[in-house]
C-alpha positions in Angstrom: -9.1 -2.0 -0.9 -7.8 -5.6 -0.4 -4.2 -4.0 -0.1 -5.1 -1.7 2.1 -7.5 -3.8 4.6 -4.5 -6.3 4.8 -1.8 -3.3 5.8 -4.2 -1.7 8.1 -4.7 -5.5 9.6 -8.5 -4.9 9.2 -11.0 -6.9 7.0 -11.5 -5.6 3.5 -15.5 -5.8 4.3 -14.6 -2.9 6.9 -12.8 -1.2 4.1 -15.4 -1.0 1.9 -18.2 -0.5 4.1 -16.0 3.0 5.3 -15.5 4.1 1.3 -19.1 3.4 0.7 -20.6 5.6 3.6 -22.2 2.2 4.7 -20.1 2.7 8.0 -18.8 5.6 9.7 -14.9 5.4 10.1 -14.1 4.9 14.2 -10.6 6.3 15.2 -9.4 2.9 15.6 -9.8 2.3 11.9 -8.7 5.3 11.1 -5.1 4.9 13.3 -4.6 2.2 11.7 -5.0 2.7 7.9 -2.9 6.3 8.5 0.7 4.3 8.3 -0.1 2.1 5.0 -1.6 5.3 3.5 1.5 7.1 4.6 -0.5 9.7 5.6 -0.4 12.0 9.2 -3.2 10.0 11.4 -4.3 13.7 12.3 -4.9 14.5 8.4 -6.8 10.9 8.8 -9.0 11.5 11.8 -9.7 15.4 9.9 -11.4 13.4 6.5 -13.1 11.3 8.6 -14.8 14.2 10.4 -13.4 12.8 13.8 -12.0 15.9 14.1 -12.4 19.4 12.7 -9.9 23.1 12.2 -10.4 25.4 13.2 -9.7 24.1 16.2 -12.1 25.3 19.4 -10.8 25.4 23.0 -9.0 22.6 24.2 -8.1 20.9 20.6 -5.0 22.0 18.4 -5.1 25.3 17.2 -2.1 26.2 15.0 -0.1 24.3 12.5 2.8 24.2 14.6 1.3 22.4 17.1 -0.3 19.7 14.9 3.4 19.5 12.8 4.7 18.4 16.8 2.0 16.2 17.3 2.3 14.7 13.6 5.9 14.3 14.1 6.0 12.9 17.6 3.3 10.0 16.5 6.3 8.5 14.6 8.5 8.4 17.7 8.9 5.8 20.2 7.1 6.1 23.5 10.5 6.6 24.9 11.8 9.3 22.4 8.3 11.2 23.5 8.8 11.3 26.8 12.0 12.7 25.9 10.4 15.2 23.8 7.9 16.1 26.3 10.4 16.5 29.4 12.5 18.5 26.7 9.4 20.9 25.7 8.7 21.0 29.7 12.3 22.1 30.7 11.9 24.9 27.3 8.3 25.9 29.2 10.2 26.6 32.7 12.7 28.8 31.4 11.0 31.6 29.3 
């Protein structure tokens, strides 16, 4: 847990508070201990119950969608707007 708190950059009494179920996990906490777990921050925000599939209106709602969205959170803001102008242009012409 001491690993983790200091590669997250949050205290390792917030760490084990979360694992205990003394403390419910915000989305801040769980953003940042997503990277040093190497794991999607989506699959993250889904353990913590932040966020729940199937999906209702409004949220993601097919694994190609949350594969986009997993793989554009590793991309520079600039690289997404890119992305999105890119996926915008693809929108206009079908």
């Amino acid at each position: 847990m001491r690993e983790l708190a200091r590669r997250a950059n949050v205290s390792t009494s917030t760490v084990s508070r979360v694992v205990s179920g003394e403390l419910k996990p915000s989305w801040d906490f769980c953003a940042a201990i997503a990277r040093p777990l190497d794991e999607p921050i989506l699959t993250i925000f889904k353990l913590a119950g932040l966020i729940s599939f199937p999906a209702t209106k409004g949220e993601i709602t097919t694994p190609e969608i949350l594969e986009i969205v997993e793989i554009m959170e590793t991309m520079t803001p600039e690289t997404r707007r890119e992305v999105l102008h890119y996926a915008k242009y693809l929108s206009s012409i079908e």
